[in-house]
N, C-alpha and C positions, 0 to 999 in steps of 0.2 A: 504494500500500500504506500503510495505516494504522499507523504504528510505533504511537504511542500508544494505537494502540486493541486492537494485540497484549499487551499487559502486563496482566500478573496483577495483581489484587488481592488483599493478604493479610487477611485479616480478624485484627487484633488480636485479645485475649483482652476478653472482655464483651460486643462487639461480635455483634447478629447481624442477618443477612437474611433476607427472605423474600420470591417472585418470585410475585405472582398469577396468574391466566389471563390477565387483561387486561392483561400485561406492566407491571404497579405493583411498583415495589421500594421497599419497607421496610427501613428499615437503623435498629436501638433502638441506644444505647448509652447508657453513663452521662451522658453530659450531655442527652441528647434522642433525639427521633424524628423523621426525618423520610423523606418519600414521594416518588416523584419516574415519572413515568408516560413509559414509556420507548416509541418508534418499535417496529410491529411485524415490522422488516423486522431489528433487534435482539436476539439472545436471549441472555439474561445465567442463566449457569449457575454451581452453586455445589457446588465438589467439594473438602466437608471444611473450609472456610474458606479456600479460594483462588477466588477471583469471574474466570471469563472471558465476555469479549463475545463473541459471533461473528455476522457479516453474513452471508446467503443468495446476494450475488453483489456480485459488481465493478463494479459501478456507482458512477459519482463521488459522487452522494449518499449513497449506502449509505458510502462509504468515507468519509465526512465524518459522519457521525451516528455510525458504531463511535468513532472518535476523541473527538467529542463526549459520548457518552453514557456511553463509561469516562472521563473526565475529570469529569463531572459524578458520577458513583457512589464515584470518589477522593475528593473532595471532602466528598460525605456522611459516607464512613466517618472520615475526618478531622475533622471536626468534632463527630459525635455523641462521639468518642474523647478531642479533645483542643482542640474549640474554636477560635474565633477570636476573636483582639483586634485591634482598629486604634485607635490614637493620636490625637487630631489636637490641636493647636494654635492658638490665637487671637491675631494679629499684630495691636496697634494699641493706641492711648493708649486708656484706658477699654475695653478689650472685655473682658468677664467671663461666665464661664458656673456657672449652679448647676443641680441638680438636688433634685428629688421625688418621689420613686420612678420613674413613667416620665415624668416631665416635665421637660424640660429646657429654664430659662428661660436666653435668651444674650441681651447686651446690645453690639450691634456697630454703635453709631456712630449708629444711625437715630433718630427722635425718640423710640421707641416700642422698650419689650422685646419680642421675639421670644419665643413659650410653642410649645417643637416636644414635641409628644405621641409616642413613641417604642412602638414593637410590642412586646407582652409577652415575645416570644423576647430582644429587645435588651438586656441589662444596660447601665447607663449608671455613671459615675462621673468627677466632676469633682474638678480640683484645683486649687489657687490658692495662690501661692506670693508673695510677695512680693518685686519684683525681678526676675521670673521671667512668661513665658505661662503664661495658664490653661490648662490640661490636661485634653480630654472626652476618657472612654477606652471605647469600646464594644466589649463582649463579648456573643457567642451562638456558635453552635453550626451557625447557617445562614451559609456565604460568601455567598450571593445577596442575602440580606437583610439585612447586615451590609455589602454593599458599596454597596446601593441608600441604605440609612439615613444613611453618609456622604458618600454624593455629594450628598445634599439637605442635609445639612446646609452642606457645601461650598459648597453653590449660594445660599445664603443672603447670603456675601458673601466673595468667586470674590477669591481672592492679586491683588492689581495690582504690574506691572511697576515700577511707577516707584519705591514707595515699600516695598512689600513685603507691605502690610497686608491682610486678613482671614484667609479659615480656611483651615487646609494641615493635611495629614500630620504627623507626627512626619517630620524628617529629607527632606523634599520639596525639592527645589532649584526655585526659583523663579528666574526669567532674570531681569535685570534689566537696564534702559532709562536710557541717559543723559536729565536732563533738557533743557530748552531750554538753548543758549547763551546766552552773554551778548550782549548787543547792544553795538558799539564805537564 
């Protein structure tokens, strides 16, 4: 049984839906729109602004896409409503990040600045404090593409063990590794 995928969705106030033939759900709100093309073995019904899922049968898959697919339509409503921010963080002597509208130039150690071109849904904003880690703060409206945008940027130059340095979350615990012993 799918607990997750029994729970109502409430639709905030602005917020609306709309469920095509072809099982496409539109969710508008004040920050965006976005679409999301839902399994036909799913049908997502809308009574007054309360959203429920319901599966055609008890099948393991069927009970793992009700789960999925109200967790993913949560999400939406979430975000055309009220958005998402992630934080992240630049660990290390010299690493700096600026921005240009959707360009965001990072400088992390390598011979050569880094130019990561950023999706028009993504707001970007850097900060630089003196004393302090630079600060890239992205905001949208999509969790999907908002989670993808910082794992690549992550992936640019990935926290090391030993010493601490590259790109992290805001607030991310990084493990850290004794280094070599001393020789006696």
């Amino acid at each position: 049984m799918s607990r997750i995928g029994l729970a109502q969705i409430e639709l905030p106030k602005g917020v609306e839906i709309s469920v095509s033939d072809k099982n496409v759900v539109s969710i508008k709100g004040p920050k965006g729109e976005l679409t999301e093309t839902i399994d036909p073995v799913i049908t997502v019904k809308d009574d007054n602004g309360i959203i429920t899922l319901e599966r055609h049968s008890e099948n393991k898959d069927h009970k793992s896409k009700h789960g999925l697919y109200r967790a993913l339509i949560n999400n939406m409503v979430e975000g055309v409503n009220n958005g998402y921010k992630k934080q992240m963080e630049l660990v290390g002597v010299g690493y700096r990040a600026s921005n240009q509208g959707q360009r965001l130039e990072l400088a992390l150690g390598y011979s050569h600045p880094i130019v990561f071109e950023l999706p028009k849904e993504v707001k970007v904003e850097t900060q630089s404090e003196r004393g302090k880690n630079p600060l890239v703060t992205l905001e949208s409206h999509d969790k999907q593409l908002i989670g993808q945008v910082a794992a690549k940027i992550k992936s640019l130059r990935k926290p090391e063990p030993y010493k601490g340095k590259g790109v992290r979350f805001v607030g991310e615990y990084i493990r850290r590794k004794a280094g070599k012993a001393a020789a006696k």
